[in-house]
TIMI-2910 file (N, C-alpha, C, CB; in pm, 1 decimal, decimal comma, always signed):
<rs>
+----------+----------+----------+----------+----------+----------+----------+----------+----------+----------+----------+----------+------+
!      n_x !      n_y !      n_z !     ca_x !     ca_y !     ca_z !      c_x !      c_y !      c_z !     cb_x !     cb_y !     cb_z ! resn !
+----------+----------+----------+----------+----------+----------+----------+----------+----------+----------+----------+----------+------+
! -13056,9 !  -8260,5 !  +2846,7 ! -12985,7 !  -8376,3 !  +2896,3 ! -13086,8 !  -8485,3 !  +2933,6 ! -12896,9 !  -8338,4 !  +3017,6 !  Unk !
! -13030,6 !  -8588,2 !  +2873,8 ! -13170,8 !  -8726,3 !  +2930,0 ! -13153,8 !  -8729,6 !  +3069,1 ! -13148,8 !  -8922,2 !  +2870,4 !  Unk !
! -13264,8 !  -8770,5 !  +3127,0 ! -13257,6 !  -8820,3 !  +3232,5 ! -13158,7 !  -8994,3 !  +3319,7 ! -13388,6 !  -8811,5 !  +3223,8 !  Unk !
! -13148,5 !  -9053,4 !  +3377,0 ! -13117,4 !  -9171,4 !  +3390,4 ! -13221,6 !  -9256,1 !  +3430,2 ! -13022,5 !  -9177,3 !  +3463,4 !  Unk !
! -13183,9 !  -9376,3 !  +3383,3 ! -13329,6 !  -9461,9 !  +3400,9 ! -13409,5 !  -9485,4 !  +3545,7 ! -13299,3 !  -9612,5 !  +3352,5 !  Unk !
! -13293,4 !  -9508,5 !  +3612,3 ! -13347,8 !  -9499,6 !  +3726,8 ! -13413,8 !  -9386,7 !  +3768,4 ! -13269,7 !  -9524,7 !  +3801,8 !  Unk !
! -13368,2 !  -9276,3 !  +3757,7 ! -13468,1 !  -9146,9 !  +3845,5 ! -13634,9 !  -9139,3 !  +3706,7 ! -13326,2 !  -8911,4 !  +3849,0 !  Unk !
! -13625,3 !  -9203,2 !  +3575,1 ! -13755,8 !  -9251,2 !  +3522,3 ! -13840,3 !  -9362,0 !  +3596,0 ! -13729,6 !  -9300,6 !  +3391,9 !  Unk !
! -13761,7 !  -9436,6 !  +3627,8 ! -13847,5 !  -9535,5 !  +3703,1 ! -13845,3 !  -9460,9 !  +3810,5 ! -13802,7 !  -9686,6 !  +3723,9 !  Unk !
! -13772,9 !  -9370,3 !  +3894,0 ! -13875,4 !  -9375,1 !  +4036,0 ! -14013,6 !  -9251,0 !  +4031,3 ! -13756,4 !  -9327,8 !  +4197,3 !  Unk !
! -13991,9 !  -9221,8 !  +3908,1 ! -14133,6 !  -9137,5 !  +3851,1 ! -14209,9 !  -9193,4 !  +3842,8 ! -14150,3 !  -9077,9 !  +3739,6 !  Unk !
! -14208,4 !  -9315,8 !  +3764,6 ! -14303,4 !  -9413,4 !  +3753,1 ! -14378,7 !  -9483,6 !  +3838,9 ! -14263,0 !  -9483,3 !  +3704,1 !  Unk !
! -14291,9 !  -9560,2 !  +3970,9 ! -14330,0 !  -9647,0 !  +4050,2 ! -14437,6 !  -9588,7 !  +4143,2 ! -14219,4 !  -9698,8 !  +4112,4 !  Unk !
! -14375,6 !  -9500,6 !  +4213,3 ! -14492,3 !  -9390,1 !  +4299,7 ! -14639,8 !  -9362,7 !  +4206,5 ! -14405,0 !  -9204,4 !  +4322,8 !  Unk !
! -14618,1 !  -9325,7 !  +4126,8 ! -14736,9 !  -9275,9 !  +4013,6 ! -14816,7 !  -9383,4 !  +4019,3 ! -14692,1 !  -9245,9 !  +3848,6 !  Unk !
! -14764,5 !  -9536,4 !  +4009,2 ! -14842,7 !  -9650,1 !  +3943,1 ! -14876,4 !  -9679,4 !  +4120,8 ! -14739,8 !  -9792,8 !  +3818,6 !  Unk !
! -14820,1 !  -9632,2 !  +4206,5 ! -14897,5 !  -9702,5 !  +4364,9 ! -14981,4 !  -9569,4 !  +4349,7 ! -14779,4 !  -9730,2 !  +4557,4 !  Unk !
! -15013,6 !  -9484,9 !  +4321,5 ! -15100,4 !  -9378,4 !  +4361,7 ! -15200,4 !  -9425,1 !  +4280,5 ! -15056,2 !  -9228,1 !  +4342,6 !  Unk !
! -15169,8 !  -9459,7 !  +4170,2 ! -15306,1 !  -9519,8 !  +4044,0 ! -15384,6 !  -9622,3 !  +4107,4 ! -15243,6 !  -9606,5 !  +3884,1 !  Unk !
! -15292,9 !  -9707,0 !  +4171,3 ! -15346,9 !  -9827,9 !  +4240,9 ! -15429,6 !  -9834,7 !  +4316,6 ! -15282,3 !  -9883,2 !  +4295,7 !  Unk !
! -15379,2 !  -9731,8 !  +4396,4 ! -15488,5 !  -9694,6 !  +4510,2 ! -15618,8 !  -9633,9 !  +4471,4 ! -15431,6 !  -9595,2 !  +4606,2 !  Unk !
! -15626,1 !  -9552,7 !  +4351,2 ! -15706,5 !  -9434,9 !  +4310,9 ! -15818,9 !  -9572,9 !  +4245,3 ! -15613,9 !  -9288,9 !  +4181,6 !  Unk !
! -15797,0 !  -9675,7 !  +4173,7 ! -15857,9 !  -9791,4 !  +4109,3 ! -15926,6 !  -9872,6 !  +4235,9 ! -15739,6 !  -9884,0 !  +4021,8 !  Unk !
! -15837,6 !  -9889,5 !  +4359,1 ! -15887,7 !  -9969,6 !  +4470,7 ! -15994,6 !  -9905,4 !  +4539,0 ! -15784,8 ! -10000,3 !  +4565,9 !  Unk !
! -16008,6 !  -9768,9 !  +4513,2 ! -16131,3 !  -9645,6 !  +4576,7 ! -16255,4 !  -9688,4 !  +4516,7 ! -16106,7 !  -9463,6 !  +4525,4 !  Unk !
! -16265,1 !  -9698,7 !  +4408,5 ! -16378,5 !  -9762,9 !  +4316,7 ! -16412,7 !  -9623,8 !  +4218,5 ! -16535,6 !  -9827,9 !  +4422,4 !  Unk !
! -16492,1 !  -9689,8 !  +4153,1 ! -16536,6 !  -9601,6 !  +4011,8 ! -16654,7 !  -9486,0 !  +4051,3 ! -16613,6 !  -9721,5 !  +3879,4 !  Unk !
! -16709,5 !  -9524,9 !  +4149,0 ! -16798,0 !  -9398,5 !  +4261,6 ! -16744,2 !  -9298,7 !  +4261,7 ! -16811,9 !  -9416,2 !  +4416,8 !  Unk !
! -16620,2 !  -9333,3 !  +4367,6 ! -16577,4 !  -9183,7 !  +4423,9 ! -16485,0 !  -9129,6 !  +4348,5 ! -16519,5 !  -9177,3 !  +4563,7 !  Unk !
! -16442,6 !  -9225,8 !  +4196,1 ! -16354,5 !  -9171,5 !  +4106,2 ! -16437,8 !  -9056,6 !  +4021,2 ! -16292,8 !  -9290,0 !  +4015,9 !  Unk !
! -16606,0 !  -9083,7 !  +4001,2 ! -16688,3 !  -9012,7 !  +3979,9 ! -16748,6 !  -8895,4 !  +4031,3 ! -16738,3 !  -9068,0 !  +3971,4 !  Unk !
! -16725,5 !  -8918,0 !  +4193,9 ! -16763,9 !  -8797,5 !  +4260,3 ! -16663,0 !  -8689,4 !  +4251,0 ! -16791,9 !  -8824,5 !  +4398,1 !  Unk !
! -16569,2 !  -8719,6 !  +4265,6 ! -16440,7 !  -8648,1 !  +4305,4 ! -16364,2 !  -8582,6 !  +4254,7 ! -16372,7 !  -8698,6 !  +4338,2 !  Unk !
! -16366,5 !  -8423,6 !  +4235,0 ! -16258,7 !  -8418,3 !  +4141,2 ! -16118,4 !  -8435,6 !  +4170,9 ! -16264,9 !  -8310,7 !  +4087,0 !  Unk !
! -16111,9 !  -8417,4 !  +4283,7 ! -15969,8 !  -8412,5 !  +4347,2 ! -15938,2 !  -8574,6 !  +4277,4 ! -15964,1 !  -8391,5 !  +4556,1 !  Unk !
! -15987,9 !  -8650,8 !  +4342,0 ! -15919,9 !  -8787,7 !  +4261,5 ! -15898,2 !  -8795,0 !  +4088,7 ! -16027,4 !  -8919,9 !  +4294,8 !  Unk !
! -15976,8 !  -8721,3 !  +4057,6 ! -15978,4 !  -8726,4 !  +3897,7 ! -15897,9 !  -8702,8 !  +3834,8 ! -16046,6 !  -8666,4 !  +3838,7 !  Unk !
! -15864,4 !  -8521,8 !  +3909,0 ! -15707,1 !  -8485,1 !  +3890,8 ! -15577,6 !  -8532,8 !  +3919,7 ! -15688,9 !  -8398,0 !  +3936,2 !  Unk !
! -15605,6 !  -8607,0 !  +4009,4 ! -15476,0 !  -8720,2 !  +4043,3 ! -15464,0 !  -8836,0 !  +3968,6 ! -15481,0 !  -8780,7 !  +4182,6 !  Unk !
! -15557,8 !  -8900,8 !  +3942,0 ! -15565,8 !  -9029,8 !  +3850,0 ! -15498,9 !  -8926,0 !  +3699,4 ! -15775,4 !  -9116,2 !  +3833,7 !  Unk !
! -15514,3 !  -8807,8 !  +3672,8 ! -15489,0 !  -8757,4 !  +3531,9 ! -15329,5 !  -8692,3 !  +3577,9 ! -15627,9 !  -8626,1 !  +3464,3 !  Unk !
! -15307,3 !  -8670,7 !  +3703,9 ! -15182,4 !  -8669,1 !  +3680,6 ! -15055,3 !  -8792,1 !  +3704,9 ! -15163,7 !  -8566,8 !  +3744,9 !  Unk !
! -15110,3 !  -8857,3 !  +3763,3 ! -15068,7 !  -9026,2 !  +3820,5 ! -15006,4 !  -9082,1 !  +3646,3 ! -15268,9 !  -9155,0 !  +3899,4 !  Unk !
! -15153,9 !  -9023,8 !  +3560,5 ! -15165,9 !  -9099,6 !  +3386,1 ! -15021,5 !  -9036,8 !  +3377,8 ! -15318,3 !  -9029,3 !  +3232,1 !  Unk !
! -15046,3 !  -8932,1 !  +3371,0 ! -14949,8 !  -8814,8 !  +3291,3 ! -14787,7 !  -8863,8 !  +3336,3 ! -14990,7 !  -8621,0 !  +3360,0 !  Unk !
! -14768,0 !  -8892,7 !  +3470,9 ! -14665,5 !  -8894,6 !  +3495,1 ! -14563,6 !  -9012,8 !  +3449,6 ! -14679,4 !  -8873,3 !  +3602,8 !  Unk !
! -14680,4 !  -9126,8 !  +3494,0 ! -14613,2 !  -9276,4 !  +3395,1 ! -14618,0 !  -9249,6 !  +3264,5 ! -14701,8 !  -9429,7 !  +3403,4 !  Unk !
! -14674,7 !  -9199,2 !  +3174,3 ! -14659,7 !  -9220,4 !  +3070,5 ! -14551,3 !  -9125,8 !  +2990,9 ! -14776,9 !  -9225,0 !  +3032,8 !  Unk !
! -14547,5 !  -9013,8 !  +3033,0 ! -14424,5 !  -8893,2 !  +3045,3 ! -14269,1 !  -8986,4 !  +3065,7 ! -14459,7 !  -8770,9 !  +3217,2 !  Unk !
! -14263,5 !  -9003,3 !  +3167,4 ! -14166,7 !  -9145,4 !  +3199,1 ! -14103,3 !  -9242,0 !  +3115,7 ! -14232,8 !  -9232,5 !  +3264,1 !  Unk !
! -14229,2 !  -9306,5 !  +3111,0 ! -14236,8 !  -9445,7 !  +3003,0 ! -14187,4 !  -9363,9 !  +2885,9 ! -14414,2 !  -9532,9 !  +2968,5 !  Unk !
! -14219,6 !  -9295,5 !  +2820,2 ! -14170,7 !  -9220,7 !  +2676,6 ! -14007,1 !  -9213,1 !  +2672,0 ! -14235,6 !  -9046,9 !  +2666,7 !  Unk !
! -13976,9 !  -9175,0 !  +2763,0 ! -13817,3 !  -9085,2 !  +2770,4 ! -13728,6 !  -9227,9 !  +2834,0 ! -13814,1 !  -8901,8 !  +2919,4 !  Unk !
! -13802,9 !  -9362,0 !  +2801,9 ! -13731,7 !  -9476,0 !  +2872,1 ! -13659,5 !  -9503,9 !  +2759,7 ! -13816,3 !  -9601,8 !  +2936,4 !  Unk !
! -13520,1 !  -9579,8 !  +2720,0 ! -13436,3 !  -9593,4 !  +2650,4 ! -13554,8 !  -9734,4 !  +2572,0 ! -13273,6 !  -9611,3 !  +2731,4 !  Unk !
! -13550,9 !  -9770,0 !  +2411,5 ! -13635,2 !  -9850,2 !  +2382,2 ! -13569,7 !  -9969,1 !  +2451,6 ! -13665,7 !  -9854,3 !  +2238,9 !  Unk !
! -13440,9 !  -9987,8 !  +2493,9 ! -13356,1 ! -10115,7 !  +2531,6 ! -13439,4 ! -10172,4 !  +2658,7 ! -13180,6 ! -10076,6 !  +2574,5 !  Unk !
! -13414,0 ! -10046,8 !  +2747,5 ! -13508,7 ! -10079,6 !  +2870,6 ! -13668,2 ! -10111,6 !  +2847,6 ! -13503,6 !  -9953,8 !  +2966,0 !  Unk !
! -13753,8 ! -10045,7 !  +2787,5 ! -13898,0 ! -10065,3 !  +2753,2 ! -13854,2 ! -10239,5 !  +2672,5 ! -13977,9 !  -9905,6 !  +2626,1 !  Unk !
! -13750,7 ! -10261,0 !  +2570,2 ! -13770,0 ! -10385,8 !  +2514,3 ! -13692,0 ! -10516,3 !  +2625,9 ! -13699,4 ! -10373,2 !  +2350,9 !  Unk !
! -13672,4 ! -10486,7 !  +2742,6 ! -13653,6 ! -10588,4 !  +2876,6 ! -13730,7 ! -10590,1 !  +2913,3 ! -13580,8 ! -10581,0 !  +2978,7 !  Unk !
! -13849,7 ! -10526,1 !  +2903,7 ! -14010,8 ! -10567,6 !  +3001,5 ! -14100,5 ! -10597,1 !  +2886,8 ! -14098,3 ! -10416,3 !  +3113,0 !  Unk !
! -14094,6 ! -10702,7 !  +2818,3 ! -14198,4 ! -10704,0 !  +2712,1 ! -14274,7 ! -10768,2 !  +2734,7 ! -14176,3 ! -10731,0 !  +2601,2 !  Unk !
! -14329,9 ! -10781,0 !  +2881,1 ! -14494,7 ! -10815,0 !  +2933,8 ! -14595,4 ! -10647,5 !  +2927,5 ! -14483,7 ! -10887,8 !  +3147,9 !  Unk !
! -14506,1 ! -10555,9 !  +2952,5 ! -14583,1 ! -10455,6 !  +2976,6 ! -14632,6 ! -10371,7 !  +2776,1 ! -14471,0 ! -10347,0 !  +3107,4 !  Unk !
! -14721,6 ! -10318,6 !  +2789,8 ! -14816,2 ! -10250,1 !  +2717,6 ! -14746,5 ! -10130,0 !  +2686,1 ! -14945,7 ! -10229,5 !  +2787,5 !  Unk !
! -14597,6 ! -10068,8 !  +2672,3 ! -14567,6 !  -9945,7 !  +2657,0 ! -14625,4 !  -9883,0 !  +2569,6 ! -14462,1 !  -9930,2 !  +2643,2 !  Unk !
! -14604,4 !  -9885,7 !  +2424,8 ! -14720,6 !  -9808,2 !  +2347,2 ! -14846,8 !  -9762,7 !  +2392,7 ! -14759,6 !  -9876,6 !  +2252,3 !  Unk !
! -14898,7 !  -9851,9 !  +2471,9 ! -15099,3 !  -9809,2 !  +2518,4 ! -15036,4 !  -9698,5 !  +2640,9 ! -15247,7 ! -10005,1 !  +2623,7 !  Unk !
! -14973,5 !  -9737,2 !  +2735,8 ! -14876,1 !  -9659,5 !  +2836,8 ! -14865,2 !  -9555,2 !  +2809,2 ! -14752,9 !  -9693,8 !  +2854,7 !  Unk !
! -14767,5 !  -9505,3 !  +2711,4 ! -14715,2 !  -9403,5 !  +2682,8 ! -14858,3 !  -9320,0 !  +2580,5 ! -14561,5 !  -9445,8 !  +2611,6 !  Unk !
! -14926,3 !  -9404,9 !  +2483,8 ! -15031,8 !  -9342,0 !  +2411,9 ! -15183,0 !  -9312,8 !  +2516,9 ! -15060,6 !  -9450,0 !  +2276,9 !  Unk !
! -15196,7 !  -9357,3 !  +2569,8 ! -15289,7 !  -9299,8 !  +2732,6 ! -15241,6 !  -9150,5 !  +2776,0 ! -15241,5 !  -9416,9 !  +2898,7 !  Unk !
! -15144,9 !  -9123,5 !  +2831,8 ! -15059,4 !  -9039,9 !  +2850,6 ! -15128,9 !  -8926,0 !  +2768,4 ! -14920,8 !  -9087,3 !  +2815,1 !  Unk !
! -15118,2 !  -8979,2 !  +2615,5 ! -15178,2 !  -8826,9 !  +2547,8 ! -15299,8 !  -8808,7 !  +2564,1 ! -15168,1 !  -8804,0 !  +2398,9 !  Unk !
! -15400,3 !  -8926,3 !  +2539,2 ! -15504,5 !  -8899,5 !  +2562,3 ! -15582,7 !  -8846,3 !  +2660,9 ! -15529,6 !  -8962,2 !  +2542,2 !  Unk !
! -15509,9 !  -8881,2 !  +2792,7 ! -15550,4 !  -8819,5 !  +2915,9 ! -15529,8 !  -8654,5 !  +2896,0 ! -15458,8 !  -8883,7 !  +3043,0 !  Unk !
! -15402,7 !  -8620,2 !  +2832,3 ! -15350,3 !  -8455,8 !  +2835,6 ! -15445,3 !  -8358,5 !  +2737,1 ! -15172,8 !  -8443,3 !  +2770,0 !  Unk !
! -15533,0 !  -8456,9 !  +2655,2 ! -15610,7 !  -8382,6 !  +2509,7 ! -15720,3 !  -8406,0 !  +2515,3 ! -15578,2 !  -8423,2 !  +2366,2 !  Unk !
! -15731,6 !  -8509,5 !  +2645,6 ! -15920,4 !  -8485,1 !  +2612,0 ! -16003,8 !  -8432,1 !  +2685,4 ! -16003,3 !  -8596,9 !  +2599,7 !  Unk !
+----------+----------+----------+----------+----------+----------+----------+----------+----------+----------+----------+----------+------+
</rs>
């Protein structure tokens, strides 16, 4: 069963303030840390997991945002 858009977006929104924060820490302690590393890779995982399963109608009402790189990040974070 799909999900509804809304409970996708509230996957998303949290994920992208946790990213935010994890970017505002700096590239140091994103380096030291694994604990942050693993969060920034699941923060990836979760928006882009999200973003995928978004109806294209909804992804084509935000056409400032990057969904393809979005959603294609997502894998790359899970495979590399």
């Amino acid at each position: 069963m799909r999900r509804p858009v809304d409970k996708l977006l509230e996957d998303i929104i949290p994920a992208a303030d946790v990213a935010r924060e994890i970017v505002d820490r700096g590239r140091d302690r994103f380096e030291s840390d694994l604990v942050t590393q693993f969060g920034a890779e699941a923060a990836v995982g979760r928006i882009g997991d999200a973003a995928s399963k978004l109806p294209e109608e909804v992804r084509a009402s935000m056409p400032g945002l990057p969904w393809k790189e979005i959603i294609g990040f997502r894998i790359v974070v899970d495979h590399a």
